[in-house]
C-alpha positions in Angstrom: 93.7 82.4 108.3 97.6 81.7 107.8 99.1 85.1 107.4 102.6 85.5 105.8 104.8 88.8 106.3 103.7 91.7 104.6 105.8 94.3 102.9 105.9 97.7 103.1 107.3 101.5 102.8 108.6 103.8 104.8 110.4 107.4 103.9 111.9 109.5 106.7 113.1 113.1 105.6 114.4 115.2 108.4 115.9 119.3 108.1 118.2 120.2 110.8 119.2 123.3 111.7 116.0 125.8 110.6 117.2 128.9 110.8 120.5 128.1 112.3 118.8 127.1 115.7 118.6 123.7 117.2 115.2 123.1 115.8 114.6 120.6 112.9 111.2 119.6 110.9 110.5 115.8 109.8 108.4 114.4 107.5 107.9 110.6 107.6 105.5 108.2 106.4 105.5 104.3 106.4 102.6 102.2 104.9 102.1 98.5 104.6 99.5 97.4 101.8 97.3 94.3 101.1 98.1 92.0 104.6 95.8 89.3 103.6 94.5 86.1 103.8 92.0 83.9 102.3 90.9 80.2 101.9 90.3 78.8 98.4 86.3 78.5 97.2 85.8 74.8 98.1 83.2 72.6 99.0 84.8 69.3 100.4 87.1 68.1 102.3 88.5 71.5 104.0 85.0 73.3 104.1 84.2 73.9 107.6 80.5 73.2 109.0 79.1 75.9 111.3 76.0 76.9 113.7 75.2 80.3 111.7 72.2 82.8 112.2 72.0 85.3 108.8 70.6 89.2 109.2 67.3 88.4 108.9 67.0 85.8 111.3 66.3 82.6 109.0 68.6 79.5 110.3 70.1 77.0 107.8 72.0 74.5 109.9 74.7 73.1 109.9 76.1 76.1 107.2 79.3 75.3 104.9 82.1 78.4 104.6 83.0 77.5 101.1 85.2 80.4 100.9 86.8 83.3 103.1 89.1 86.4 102.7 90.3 89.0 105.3 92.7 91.7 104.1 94.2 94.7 106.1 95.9 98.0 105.0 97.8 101.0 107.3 99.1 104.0 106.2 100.9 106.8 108.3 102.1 110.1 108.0 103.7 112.4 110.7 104.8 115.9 110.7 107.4 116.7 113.5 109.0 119.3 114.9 112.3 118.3 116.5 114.7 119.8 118.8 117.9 118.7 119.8 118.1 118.9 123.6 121.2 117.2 124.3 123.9 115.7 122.2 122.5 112.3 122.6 119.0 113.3 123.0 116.2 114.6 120.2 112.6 115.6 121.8 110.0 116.0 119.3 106.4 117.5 118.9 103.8 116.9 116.0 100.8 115.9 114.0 99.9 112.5 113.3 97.5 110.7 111.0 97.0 106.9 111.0 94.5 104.9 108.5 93.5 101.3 109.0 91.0 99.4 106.9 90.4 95.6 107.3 87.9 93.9 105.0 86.7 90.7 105.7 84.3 88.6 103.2 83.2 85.1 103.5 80.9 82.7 101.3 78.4 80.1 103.0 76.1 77.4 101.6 73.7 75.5 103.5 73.7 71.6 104.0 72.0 70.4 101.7 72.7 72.9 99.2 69.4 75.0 98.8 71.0 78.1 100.0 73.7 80.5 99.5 74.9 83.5 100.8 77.6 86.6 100.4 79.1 88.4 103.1 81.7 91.5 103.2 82.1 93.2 106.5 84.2 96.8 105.8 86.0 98.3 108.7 87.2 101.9 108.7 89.1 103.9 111.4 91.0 107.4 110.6 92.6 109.2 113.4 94.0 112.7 113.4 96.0 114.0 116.5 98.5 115.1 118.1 101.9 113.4 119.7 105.1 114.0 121.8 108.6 111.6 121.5 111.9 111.4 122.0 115.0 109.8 120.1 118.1 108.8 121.4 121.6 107.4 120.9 121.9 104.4 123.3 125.2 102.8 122.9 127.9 104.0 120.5 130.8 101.7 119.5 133.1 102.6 116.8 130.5 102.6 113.3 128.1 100.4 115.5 125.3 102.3 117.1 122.0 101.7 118.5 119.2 104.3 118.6 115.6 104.3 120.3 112.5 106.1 119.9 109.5 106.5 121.7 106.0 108.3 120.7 102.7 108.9 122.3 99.7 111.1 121.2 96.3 111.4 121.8 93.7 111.1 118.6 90.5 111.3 117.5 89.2 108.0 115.6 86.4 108.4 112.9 85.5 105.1 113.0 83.3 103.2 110.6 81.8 99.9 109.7 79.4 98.7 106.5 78.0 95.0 106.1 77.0 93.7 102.8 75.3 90.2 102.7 73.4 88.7 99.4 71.2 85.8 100.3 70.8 84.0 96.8 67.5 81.4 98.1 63.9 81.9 96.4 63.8 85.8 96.7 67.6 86.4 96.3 67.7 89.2 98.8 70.3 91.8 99.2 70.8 93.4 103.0 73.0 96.4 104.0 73.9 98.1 107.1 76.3 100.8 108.2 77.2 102.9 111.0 79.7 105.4 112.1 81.1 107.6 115.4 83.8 109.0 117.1 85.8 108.8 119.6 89.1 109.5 121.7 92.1 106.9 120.8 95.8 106.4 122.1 98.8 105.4 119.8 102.0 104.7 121.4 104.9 103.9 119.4 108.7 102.0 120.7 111.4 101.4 118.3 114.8 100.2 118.4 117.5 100.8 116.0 120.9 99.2 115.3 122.8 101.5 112.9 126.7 100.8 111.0 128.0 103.3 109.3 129.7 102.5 106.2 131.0 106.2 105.2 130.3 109.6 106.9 127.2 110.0 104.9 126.0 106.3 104.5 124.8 103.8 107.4 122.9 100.7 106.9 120.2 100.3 109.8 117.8 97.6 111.0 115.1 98.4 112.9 112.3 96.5 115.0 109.2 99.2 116.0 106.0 98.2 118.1 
């Protein structure tokens, strides 16, 4: 798979000053859609030639992938509550949810060409908990700044996984299988952010997270 640079969105709205305290609330969410990758249905010369065992045990060797496609999708949403602890320094509590799905289907045909078969592999995992960070102002130099962030929380990951495979030989069989749990996850979170302000209200930032 050759993957390119995916696109995606992210909206920050922060309210200082609740009730005239130093306490502020943040809503943010970021989302990147469709990361994905494929090869074109093809026989020959770029189809690849395999040692493959299907569900049911039956081997058809060698197998030719005639075609494959993996695709990939996170969203994120975080409610914080913020509190300015120094002038340089924000500390910050909150809910976080994360969402990842990656999809992965792939065509095969045995050699000689008696059998086909259909595969899609669904992955699933949701996570709900909660985290602690802190943001802070790391260099100032006239409108030049850099800021940096860094998050960690503890979550719990409803994980899930369904396979799909169509067997299209004498009996053209369809197989299924799924299965499910849950368990404890950790996300941590690092970002750095060079900011230049352009008026008092208006900066243009660039940003790198991990």
């Amino acid at each position: 798979f050759n993957f390119s640079v995916p696109w995606g969105i992210e909206a920050d709205v922060i309210r200082h000053g609740i009730l005239g305290t130093s306490w502020g609330l943040e809503v943010r969410y970021f989302g990147v859609n469709d990361f994905s990758s494929g090869t074109p249905s093809t026989l020959f010369p770029s189809a690849a030639f395999v040692p493959y065992i299907n569900p049911i045990g039956a081997f058809y060797s060698p197998t030719l992938i005639t075609s494959a496609y993996q695709s990939s999708n996170l969203q994120n949403v975080e409610l914080n509550a913020r509190h300015q602890a120094t002038s340089r320094v924000q500390c910050l509590v909150g809910f976080r949810y994360v969402q990842c799905d990656e999809d992965l289907a792939i065509d095969l045909a045995s050699n000689p060409f008696s059998y086909y078969s259909s595969h899609l592999i669904e992955a699933s995992n949701h996570l709900f908990g909660a985290q602690i960070g802190a943001e802070a102002r790391l260099w100032e130099h006239g409108r030049f700044r850099v800021e940096g962030v860094g998050k960690a929380g503890l979550y719990g990951n409803q994980m899930s996984n369904n396979l799909n495979v169509i067997l299209q030989d004498e009996v053209n069989s369809q197989y299924s299988s799924s299965a499910s749990q849950t368990q404890a996850a950790f996300i941590g979170e690092l970002g750095l952010t060079g900011l230049y302000c352009l008026t008092s209200n208006l900066s243009f930032r660039a940003s790198y997270q991990a």
